[in-house]
C-alpha positions as CSV (number, residue, x, y, z in Angstrom):
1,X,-81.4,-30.8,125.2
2,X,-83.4,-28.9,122.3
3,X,-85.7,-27.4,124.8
4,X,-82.5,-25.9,126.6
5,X,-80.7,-24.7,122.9
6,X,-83.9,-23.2,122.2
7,X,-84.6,-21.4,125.7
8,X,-80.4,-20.2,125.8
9,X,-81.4,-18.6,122.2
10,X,-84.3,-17.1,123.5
11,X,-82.7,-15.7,126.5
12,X,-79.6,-14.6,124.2
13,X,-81.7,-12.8,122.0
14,X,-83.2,-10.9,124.2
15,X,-80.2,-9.5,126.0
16,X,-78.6,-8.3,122.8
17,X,-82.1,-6.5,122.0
18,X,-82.6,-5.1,125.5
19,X,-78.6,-3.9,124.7
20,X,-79.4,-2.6,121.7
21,X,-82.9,-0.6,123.0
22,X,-83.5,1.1,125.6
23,X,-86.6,-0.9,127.1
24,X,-87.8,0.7,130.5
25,X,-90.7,0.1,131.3
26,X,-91.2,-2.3,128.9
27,X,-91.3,0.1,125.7
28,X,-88.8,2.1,123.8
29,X,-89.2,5.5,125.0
30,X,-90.4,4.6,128.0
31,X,-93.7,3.9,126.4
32,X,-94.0,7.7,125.4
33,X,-95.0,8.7,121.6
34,X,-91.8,9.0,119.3
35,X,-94.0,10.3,116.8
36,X,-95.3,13.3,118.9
37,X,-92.0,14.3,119.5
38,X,-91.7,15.5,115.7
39,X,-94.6,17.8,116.7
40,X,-92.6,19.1,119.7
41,X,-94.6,17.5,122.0
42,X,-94.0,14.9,125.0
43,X,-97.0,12.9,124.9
44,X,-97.6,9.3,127.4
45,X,-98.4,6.6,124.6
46,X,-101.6,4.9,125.4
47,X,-102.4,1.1,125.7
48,X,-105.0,1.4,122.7
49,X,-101.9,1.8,120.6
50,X,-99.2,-0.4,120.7
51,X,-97.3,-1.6,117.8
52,X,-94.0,-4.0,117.7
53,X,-91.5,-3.0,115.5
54,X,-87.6,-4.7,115.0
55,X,-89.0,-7.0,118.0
56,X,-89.6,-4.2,120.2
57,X,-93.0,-2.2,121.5
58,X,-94.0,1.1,121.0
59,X,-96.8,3.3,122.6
60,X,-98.6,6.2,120.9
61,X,-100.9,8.7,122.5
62,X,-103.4,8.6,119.2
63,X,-104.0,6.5,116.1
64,X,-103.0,8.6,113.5
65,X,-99.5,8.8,115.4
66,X,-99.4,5.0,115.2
67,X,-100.0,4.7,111.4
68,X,-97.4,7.5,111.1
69,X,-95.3,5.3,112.7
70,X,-96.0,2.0,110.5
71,X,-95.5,4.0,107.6
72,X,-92.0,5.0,108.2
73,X,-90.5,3.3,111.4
74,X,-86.9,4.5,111.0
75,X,-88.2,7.9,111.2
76,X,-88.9,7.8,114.6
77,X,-86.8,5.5,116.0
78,X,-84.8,7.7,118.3
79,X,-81.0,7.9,118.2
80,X,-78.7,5.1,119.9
81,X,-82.0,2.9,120.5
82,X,-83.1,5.6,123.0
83,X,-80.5,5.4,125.4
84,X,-79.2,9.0,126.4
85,X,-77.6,10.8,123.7
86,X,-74.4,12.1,126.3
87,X,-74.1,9.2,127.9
88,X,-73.6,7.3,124.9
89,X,-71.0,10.1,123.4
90,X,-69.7,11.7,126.2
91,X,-68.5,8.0,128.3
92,X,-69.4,5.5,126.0
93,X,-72.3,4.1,127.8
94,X,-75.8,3.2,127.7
95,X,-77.8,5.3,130.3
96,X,-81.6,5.6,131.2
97,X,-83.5,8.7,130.2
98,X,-86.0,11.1,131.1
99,X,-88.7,10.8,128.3
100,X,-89.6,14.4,128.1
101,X,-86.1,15.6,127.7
102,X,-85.0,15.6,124.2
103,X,-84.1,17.2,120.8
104,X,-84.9,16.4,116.9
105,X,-81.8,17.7,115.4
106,X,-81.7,17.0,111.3
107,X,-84.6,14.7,111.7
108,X,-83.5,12.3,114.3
109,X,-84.9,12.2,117.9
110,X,-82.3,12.1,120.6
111,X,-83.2,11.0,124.1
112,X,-81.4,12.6,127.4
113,X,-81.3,12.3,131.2
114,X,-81.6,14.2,134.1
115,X,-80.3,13.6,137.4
116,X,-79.1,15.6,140.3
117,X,-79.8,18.9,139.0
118,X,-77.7,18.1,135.9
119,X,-79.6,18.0,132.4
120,X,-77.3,16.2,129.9
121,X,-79.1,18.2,127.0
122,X,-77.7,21.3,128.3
123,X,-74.3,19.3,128.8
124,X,-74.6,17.6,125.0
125,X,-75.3,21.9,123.9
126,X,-72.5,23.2,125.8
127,X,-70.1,20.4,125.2
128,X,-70.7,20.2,121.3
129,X,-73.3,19.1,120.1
130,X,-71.4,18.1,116.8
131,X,-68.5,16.5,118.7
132,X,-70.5,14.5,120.7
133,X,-72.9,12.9,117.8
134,X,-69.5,12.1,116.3
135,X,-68.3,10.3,119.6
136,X,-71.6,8.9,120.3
137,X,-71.6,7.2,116.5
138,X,-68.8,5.7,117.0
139,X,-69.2,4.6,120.4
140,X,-72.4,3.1,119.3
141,X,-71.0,1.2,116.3
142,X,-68.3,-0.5,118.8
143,X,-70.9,-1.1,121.2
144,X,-73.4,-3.1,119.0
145,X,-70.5,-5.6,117.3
């Protein structure tokens, strides 16, 4: 019986994480470099640097990005645990992302998707930026209760 408490908890915990980040591919980001980004640059993170941080792993293209990173995590986290930015405002929902589409705006990375010819970070611009942060802040609070 303890073995199946612990392995439920296990199991548990991960679903609320994998909720609460966005983990394609096994990494947030999709493994690419959230520090790089700061340098407006969309950069693959390489196996040589991996770090875990709040339970979850993160790639780096280079080793000074990845003691960037430990230095000041929250920094580079990206926005609704790197789910898509509109998605999350605009309908409430926690969508994939294409890694090299994406915006720092007052010193936060947010994360976007393409698909079909559509680019959500041109939606998220002509939609309202402002509004939609506001929606997508809320919607996130409610959807991490």
């Amino acid at each position: 019986m303890q073995h199946f408490i612990t392995i439920l908890l296990i199991t548990l915990s991960a679903t609320f994480l994998a909720q609460e980040y966005n983990l394609e591919k096994g990494f947030v980001a999709e493994g690419y470099d959230v520090v790089a980004y700061f340098s407006n640059k969309v950069e693959k993170g390489d196996t040589k640097f991996i770090t875990s941080y709040d339970r979850v792993k993160f790639k780096f293209s280079t080793k000074e990005n990845l003691e960037t990173f430990k230095e000041s995590p929250n920094k580079y986290i990206p926005a609704y645990g790197g789910h898509c930015a509109y998605a999350i405002g605009a309908k409430g929902k926690r969508a994939s992302i294409d890694p090299e589409t994406f915006e720092i705006k007052d010193g936060k990375l947010y994360l976007f998707y393409n698909s079909w010819g559509t680019t959500t970070l041109e939606l998220w611009e002509e939609e309202g930026a402002e509004k939609l942060k506001e929606m997508a802040d809320k919607n996130w609070e409610i959807m991490n209760k």
